[in-house]
C-alpha positions as CSV (number, residue, x, y, z in Angstrom):
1,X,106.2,104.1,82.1
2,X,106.2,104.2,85.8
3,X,105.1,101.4,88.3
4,X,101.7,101.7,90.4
5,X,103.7,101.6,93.2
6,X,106.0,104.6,92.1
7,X,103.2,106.6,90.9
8,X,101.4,106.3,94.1
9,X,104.5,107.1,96.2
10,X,104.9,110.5,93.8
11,X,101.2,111.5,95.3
12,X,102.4,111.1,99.0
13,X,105.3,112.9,98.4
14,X,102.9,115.5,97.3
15,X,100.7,115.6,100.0
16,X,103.6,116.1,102.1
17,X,104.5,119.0,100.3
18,X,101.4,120.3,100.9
19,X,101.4,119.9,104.9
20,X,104.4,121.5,104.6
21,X,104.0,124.5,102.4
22,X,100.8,124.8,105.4
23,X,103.4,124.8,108.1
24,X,105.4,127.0,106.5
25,X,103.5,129.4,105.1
26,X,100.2,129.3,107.2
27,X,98.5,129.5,104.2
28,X,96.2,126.6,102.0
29,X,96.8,125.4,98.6
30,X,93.4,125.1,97.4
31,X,94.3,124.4,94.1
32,X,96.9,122.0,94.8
33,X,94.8,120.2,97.2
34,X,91.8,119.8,94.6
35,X,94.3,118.5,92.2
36,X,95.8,115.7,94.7
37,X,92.4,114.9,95.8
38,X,91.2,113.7,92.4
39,X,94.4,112.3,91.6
40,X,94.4,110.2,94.6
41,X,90.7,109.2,93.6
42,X,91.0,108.2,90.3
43,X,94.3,106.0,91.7
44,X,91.0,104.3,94.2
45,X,89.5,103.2,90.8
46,X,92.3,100.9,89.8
47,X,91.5,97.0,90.2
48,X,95.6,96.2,91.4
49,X,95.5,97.7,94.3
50,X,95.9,96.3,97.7
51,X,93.9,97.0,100.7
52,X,96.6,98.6,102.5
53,X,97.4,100.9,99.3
54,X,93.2,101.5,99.4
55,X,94.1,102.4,103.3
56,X,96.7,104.5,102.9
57,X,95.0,106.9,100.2
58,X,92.0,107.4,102.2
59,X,94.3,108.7,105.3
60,X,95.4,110.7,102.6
61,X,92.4,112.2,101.4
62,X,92.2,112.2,105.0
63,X,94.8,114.8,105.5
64,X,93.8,116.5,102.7
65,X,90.3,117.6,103.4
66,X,91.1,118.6,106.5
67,X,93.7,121.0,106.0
68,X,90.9,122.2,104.1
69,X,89.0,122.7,107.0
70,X,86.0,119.9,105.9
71,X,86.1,118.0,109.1
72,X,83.6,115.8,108.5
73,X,84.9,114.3,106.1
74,X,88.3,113.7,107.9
75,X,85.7,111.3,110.1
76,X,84.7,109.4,106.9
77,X,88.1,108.9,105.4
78,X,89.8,108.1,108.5
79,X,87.0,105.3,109.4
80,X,87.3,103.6,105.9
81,X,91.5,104.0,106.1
82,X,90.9,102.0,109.7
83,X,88.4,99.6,108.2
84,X,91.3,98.4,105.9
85,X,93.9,97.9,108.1
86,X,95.9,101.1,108.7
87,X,97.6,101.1,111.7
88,X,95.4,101.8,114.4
89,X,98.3,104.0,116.1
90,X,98.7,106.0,112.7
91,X,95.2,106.7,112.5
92,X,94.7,107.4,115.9
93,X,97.4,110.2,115.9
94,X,96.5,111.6,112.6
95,X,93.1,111.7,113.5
96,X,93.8,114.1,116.8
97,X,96.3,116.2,114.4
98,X,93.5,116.7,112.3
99,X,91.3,117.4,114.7
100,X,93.3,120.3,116.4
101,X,94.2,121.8,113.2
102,X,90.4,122.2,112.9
103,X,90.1,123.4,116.7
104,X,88.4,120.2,117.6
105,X,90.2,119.8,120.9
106,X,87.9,117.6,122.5
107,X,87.6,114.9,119.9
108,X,91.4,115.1,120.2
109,X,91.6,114.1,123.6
110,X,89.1,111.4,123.4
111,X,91.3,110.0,120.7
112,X,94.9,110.6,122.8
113,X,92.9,109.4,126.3
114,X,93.1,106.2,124.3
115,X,96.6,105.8,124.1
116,X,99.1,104.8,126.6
117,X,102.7,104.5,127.6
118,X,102.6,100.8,125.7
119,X,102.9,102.9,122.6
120,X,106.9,101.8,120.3
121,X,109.1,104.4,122.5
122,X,109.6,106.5,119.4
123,X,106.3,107.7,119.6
124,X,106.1,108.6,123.1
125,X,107.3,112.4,122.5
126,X,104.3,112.7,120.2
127,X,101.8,111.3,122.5
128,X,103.1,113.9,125.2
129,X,102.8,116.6,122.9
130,X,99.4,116.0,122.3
131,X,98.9,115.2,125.7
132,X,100.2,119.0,126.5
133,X,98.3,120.8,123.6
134,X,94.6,118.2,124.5
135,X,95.1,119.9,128.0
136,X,96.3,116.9,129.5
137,X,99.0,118.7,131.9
138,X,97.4,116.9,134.9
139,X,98.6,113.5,133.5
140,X,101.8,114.8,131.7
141,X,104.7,112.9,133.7
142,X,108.2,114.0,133.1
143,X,110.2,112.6,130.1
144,X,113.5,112.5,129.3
145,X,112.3,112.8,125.7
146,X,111.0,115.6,125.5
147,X,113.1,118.6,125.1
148,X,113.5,120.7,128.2
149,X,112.0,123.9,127.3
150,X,108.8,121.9,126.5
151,X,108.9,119.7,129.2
152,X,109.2,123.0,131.5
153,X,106.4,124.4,130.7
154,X,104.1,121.0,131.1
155,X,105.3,120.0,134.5
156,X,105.0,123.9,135.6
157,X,101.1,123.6,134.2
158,X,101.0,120.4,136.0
159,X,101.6,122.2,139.3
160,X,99.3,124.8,139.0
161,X,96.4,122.3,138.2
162,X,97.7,120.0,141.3
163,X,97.2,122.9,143.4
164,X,94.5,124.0,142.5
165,X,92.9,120.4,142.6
166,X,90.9,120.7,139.8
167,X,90.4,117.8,136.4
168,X,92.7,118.9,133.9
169,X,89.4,118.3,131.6
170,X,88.3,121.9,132.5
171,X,91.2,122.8,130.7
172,X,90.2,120.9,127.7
173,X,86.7,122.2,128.0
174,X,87.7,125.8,127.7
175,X,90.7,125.4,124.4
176,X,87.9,123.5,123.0
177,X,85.5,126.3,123.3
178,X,88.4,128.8,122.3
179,X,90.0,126.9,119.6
180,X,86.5,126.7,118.0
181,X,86.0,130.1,117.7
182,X,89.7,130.7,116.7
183,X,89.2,128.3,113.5
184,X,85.5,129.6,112.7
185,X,87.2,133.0,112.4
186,X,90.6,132.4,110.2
187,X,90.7,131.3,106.7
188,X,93.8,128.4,107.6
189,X,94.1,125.6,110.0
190,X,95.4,126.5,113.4
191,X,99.1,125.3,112.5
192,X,101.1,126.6,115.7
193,X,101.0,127.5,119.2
194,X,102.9,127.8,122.5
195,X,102.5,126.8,125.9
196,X,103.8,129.0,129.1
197,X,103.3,127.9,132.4
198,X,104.7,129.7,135.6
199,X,103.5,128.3,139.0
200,X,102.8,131.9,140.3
201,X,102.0,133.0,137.2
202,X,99.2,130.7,135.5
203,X,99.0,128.9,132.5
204,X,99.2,130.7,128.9
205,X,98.0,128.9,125.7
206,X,99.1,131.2,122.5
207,X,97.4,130.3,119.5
208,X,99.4,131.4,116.4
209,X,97.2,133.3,113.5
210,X,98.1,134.7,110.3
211,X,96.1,138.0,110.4
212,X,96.4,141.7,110.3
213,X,96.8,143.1,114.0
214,X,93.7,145.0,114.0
215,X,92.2,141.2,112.8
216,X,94.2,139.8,115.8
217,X,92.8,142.3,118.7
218,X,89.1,141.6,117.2
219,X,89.6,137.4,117.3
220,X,91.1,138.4,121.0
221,X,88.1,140.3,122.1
222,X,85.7,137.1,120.8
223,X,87.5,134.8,122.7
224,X,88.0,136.8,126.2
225,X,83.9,137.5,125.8
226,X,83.4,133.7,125.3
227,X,85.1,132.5,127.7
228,X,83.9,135.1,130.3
229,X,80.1,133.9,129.4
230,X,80.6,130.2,129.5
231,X,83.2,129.5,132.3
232,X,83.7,131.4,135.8
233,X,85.6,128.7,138.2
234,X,88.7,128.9,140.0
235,X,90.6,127.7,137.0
236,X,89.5,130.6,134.9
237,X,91.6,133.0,137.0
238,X,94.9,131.1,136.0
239,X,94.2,129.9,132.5
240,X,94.6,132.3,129.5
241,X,94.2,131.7,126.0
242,X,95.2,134.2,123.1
243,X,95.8,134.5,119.3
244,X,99.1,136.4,118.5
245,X,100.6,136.4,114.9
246,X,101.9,133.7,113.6
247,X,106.0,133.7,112.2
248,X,107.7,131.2,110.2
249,X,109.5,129.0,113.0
250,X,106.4,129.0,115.3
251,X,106.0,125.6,117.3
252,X,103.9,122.9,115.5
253,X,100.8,121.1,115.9
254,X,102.0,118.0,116.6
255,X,102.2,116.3,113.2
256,X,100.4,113.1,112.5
257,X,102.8,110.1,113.4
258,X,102.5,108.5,110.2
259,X,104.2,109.8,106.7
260,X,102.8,107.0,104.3
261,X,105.5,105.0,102.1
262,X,105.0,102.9,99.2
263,X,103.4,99.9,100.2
């Protein structure tokens, strides 16, 4: 008969699987999710378990319901994993993964705005990816870490901001506004995007989407028409954001910086 502990570290592996059959796919498990889900809840129910055990499965449940797209719930699960003891640098980065997988690019900001450069050096890359995909390019300092494609395109968005002399918080305004309308339009998370950034060129958010074309010239259309009626600054004539189809091999999210164990 297994262990507590072995059981519990089957369900992680699990919910692994899942974020991964997401990323790979582009598609949700819904079946597979409401399985883990109760699983994981009926594990709450024994009386042996620790409080970081307790803390890890509601970042769990965390993950879970919002791959599903139930966002506020990712709030509650996230707030009871911190209120018993989860690393606050796990939940802070798993709560702005979350949060733009469900568009919510402005509540992933506040949350990366929070962190800083005192962060273990192994998680620096992950705070400048979020910093690039938040809109953060103002701040985005060049980093050895990063790999030089990526790092390319941040520090050529950087310029363009610099010149313009604009708060790289309009940029975050406007994927906000976009990445909204993206999610309330598609039946999966927003798992993948790209960044392009020339100096004389402008900056170029891509948005990956698993839809028919005729699907992805419609979502295109929204987004254009929304942006047009809610922004008009100088920014607006160098900042573009689009949907185009989403391929296996597309660049992640950023992925939430902690894989739970068995604790």
């Amino acid at each position: 008969m297994q262990q507590p502990k072995s059981k519990l570290g089957d369900l992680f592996k699990e919910r692994q699987a899942i974020k991964d059959h997401l990323a790979n796919t582009c598609t949700i498990d819904e079946l597979s999710i409401e399985r883990l889900k109760r699983r994981f809840r009926e594990a709450l129910t024994s009386a042996t378990l620790s409080r970081m055990q307790q803390a890890a499965i509601y970042h769990e449940l965390a993950c879970l319901v919002g791959f599903q797209g139930r966002y506020s719930e990712v709030l509650i699960n996230m707030d009871l994993s911190a209120g018993l003891g989860m690393d606050p640098f796990a939940v802070a980065f798993s709560r702005a993964y979350l949060a733009l997988l469900n568009g919510r690019v402005m509540d992933a900001r506040q949350v990366v705005s929070n962190l800083n450069d005192a962060l273990p050096p192994s998680s620096i890359p992950l705070l400048r990816a979020h910093q690039a995909q938040v809109g953060m390019l103002g701040d985005f300092m060049a980093d050895n870490s990063l790999n030089n494609d990526f790092q390319q395109q941040a520090l050529e968005a950087k310029k363009i901001i610099l010149r313009l002399g604009v708060d790289d918080l309009e940029i975050t305004k406007r994927l906000d506004a976009a990445c909204q309308l993206i999610k309330a339009n598609v039946n999966h998370p927003l798992v993948a995007y790209k960044l392009f950034a020339k100096e004389d060129e402008g900056i170029l958010y891509r948005f990956m989407v698993n839809a028919s074309t005729r699907r992805l010239v419609e979502l295109n259309e929204l987004v254009l028409d929304m942006l047009l009626d809610r922004f008009d600054d100088e920014i607006d004539r160098e900042l573009s954001i689009l949907v185009t189809p989403w391929t296996p091999g597309d660049h992640r999210i950023s992925e939430e910086a902690y894989r739970v164990g068995v604790l």
